[in-house]
C-alpha positions as CSV (number, residue, x, y, z in Angstrom):
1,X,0.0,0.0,0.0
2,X,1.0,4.1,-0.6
3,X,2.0,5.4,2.7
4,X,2.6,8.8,1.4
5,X,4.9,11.1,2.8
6,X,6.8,10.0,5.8
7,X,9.2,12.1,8.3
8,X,11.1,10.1,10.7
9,X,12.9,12.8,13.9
10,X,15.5,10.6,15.3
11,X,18.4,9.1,13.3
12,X,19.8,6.6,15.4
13,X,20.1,2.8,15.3
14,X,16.2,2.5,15.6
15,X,15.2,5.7,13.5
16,X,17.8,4.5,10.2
17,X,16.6,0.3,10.8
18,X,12.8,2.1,10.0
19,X,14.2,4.2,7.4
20,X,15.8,1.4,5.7
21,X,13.3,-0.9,5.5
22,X,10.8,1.9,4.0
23,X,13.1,2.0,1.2
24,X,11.0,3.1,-1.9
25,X,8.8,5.3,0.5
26,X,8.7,9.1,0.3
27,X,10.8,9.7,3.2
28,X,12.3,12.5,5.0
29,X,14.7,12.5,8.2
30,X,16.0,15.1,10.8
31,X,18.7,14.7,13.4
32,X,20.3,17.4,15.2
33,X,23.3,15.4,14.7
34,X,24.8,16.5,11.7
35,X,26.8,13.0,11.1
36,X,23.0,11.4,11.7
37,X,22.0,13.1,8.8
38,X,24.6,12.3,6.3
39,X,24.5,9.2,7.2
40,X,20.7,9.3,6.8
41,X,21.4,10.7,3.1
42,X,23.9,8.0,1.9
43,X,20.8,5.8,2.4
44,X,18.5,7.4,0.5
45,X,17.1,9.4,3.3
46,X,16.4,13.3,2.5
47,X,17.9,15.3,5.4
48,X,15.3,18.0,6.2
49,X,17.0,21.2,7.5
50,X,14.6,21.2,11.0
51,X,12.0,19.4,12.5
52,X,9.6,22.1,11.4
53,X,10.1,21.6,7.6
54,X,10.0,17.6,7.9
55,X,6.5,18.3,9.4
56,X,5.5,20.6,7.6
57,X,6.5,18.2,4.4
58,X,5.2,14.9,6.2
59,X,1.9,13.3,6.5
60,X,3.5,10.7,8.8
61,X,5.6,11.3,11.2
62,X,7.8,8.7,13.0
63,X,9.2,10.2,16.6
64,X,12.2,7.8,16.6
65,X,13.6,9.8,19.9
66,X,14.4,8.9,23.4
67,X,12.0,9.8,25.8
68,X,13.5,12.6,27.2
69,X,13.6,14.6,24.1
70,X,10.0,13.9,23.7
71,X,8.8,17.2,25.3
72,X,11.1,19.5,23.3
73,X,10.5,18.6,20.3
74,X,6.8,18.6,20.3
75,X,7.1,21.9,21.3
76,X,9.8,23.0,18.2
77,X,7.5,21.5,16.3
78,X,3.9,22.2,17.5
79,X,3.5,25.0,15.0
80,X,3.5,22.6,11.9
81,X,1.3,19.9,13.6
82,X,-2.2,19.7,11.3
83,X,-5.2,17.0,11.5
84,X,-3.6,15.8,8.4
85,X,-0.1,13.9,10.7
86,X,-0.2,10.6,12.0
87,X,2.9,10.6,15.0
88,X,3.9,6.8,15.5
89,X,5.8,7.3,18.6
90,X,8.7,4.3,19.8
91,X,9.2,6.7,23.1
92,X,9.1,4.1,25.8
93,X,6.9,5.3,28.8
94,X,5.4,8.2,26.8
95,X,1.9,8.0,26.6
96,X,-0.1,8.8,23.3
97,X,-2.6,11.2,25.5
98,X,0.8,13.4,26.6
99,X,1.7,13.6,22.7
100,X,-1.9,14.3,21.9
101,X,-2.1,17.1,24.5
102,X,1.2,18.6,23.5
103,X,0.8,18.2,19.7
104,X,-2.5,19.5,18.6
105,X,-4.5,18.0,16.2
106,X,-2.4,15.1,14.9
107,X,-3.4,11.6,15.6
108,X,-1.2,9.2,17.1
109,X,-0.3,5.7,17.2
110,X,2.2,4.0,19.8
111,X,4.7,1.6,19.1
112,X,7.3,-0.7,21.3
113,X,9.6,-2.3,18.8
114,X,12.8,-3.9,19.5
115,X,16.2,-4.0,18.3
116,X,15.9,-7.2,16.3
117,X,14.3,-5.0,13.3
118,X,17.5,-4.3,12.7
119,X,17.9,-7.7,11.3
120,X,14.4,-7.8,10.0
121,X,13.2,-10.0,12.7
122,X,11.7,-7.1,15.6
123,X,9.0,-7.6,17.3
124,X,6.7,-4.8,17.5
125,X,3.6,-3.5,19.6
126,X,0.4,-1.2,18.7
127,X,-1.8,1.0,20.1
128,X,-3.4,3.9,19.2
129,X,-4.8,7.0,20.8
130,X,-8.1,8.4,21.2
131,X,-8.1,10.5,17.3
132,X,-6.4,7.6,15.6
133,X,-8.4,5.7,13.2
134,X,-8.5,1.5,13.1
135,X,-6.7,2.7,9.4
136,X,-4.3,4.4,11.2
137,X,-3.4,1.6,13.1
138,X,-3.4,-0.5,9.9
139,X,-1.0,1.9,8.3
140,X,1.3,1.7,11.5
141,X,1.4,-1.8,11.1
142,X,2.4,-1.9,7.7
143,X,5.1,0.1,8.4
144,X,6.8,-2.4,11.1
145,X,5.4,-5.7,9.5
146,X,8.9,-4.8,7.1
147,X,10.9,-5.6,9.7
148,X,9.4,-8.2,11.8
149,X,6.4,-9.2,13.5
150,X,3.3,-7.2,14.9
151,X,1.3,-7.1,17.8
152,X,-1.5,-5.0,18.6
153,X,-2.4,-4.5,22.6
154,X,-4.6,-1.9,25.1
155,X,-2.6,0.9,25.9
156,X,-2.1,0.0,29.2
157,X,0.1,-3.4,28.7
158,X,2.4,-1.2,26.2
159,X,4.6,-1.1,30.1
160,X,4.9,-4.4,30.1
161,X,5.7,-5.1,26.4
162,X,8.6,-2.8,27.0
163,X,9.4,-4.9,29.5
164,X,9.7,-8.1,27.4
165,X,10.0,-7.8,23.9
166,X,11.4,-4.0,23.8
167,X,14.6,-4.5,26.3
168,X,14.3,-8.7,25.8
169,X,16.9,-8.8,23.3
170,X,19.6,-7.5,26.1
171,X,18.6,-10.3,28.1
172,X,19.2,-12.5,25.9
173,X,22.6,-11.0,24.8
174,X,23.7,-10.8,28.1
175,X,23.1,-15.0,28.9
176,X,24.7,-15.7,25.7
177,X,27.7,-14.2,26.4
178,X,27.9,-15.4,29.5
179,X,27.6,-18.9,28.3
180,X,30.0,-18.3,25.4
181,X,32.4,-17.5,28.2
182,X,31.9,-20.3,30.0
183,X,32.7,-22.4,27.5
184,X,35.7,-20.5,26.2
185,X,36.9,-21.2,30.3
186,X,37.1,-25.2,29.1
187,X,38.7,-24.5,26.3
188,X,37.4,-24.4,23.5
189,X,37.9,-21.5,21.1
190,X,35.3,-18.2,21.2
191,X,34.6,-18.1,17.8
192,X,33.4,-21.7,18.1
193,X,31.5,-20.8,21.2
194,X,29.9,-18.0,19.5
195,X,28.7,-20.4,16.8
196,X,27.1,-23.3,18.3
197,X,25.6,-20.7,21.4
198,X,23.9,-19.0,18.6
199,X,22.9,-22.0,16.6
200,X,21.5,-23.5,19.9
201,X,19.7,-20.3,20.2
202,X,17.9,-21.0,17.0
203,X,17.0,-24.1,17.4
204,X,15.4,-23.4,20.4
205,X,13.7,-20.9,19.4
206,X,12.6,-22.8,16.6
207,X,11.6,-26.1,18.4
208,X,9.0,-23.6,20.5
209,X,7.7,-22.3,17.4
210,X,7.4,-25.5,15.5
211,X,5.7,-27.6,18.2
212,X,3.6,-25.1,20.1
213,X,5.2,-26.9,23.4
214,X,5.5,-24.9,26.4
215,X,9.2,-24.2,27.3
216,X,9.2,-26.0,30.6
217,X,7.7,-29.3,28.6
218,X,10.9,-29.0,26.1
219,X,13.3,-28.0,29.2
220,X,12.5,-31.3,30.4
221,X,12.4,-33.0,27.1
222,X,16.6,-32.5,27.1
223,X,16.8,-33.3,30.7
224,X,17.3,-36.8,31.7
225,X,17.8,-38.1,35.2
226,X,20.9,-37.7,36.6
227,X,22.4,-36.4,33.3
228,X,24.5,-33.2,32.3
229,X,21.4,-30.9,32.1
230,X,19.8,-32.0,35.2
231,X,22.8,-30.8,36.9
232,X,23.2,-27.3,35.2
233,X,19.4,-26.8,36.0
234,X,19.7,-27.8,39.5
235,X,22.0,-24.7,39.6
236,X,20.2,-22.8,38.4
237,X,17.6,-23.2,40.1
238,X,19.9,-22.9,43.5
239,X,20.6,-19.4,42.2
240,X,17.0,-18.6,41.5
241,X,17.7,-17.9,37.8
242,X,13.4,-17.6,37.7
243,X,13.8,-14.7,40.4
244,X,16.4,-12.8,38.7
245,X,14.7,-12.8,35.7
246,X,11.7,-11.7,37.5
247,X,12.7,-9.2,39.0
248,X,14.7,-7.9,35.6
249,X,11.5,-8.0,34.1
250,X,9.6,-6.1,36.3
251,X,12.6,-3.5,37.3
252,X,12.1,-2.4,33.6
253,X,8.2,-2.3,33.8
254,X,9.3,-0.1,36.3
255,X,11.1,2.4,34.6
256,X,8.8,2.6,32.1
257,X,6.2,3.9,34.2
258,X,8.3,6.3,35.5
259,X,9.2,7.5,32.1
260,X,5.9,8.6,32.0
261,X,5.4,11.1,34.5
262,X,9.2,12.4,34.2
């Protein structure tokens, strides 16, 4: 489908992995960064000279900032804001009532992505404000079915998606490299540890999609009594691996709230 004219404010990792994969849109991008925007142009990206004119030029606009620079640059950019703009905000803790409030007229849609659209495979969460339209939301989902999967959930939950799926991949980065480690320490070599941690990763990952088993029935399907596994999850559980994650989880959901009101 024609998406028409799309801005995206914010050229960082997340802002350019958007960008590329609307490649073939009509699309504008601002940074204040100057090295954001040339970078931004060398991939087909036209570099607007302010966030005013890529509004002003825009019928979409992607808010690809951190939630901090949220308030600021509604406010630089207020003037320019029509009933013609759709925002699609990735701001975690920001809700679409404070855009609406602070941006006039435009409608707005929410997203959580992750990191992982980077290569194509993010996983991404919807919800839309009071003004936007279920077409909207359509549209909004078009634009991050290009790089990944797509969710749509009440307003409310969008805490704990950012919880799970919006920092997940960290998590998951930080116990792989812990185990690649760990089997450097017995020798073998970390470029071989990198390969079969990630390859294990994937199959993993794949066996839960393929079977539709719950991970604890496919935990114990590669535990046998008394065997290697067995032991490694007894330590775990010793250590309350379930706990930390837990708590991980919910430190985040946290944070996100308090983005919110900050």
């Amino acid at each position: 489908m024609k998406l028409g004219k799309i801005g995206i404010i914010g050229l960082g990792k997340m802002g350019m992995a958007i960008g590329r994969s609307l490649k073939g849109s009509s699309l504008m991008g601002y940074d204040i960064r100057p090295a954001a925007k040339r970078a931004a142009s060398r991939s087909g990206i036209t570099p607007a000279k302010d966030s005013l004119e890529l509004v002003s030029k825009s019928n979409i606009v992607i808010l690809a900032i951190k939630p901090q620079e949220m308030k600021e640059v509604l406010v630089n950019i207020k003037d320019a804001v029509t009933a013609r703009h759709l925002f699609v905000s990735i701001a975690a803790g920001i809700s679409t009532r404070f855009i609406e409030k602070a941006a006039g007229e435009a409608r707005v849609v929410r997203v959580m992505p992750n990191i992982a659209l980077i290569a194509g495979r993010g996983a991404a969460a919807v919800c839309r404000g009071k003004r936007a339209s279920r077409k909207d939301e359509f549209i909004v989902k078009e634009i991050f079915r290009r790089s990944g999967k797509v969710f749509s959930v009440a307003e409310k939950h969008i805490n704990a998606v950012t919880a799970l799926s919006g920092s997940g991949p960290a998590y998951f980065f930080e116990m792989i490299g812990h185990l690649i480690r760990s089997a450097c320490d017995l020798g073998l070599d970390k470029q071989t540890c990198k390969n079969l941690a990630i390859q294990t990763a994937k199959g993993a990952v794949a066996l839960l999609e393929t079977t539709g088993k719950e991970p604890a029935e496919l935990r114990d399907m590669v535990s046998s009594k008394k065997g290697t596994t067995a032991e490694a999850l007894k330590v775990l559980k010793k250590y309350r691996l379930g706990s930390i994650l837990d708590k991980a989880v919910k430190a985040a959901w946290k944070r996100a709230g308090q983005l919110s009101t900050a």
